[in-house]
N, C-alpha and C positions, 0 to 999 in steps of 0.2 A: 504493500500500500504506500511506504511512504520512496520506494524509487518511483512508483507512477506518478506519484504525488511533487516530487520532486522533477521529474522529467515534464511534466505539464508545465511546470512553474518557468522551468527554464525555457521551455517553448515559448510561452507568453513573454517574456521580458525580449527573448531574440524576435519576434514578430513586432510587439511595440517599438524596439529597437529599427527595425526594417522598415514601418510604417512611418516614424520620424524622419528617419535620412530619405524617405522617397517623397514626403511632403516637403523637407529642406530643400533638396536638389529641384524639386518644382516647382519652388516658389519663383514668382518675377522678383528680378531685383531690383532695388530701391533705386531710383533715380538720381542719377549723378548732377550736384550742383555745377554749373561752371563756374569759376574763379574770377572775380569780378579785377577789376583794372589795378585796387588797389594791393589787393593779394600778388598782382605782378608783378606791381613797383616794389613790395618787399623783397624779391627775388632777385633783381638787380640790381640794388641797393651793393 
């Protein structure tokens, strides 16, 4: 009982584990600000 018990448990954590990383990897990513004029003058400063 408790290797069944123990083997289910581990299934579930490696499936939640697998359903995280497949909704990260599918998320859209967050849009990128562009750098405004002053953030460029810091650059070449």
């Amino acid at each position: 009982m408790g290797i069944l018990g123990g083997f289910g448990l581990t299934l579930t954590v490696f499936a939640s584990g697998l359903a995280f990383a497949t909704w990260l990897l599918a998320a859209k990513p967050v849009g990128t600000v562009s750098p405004s004029q002053s953030v460029a003058e810091l650059w070449t400063r």
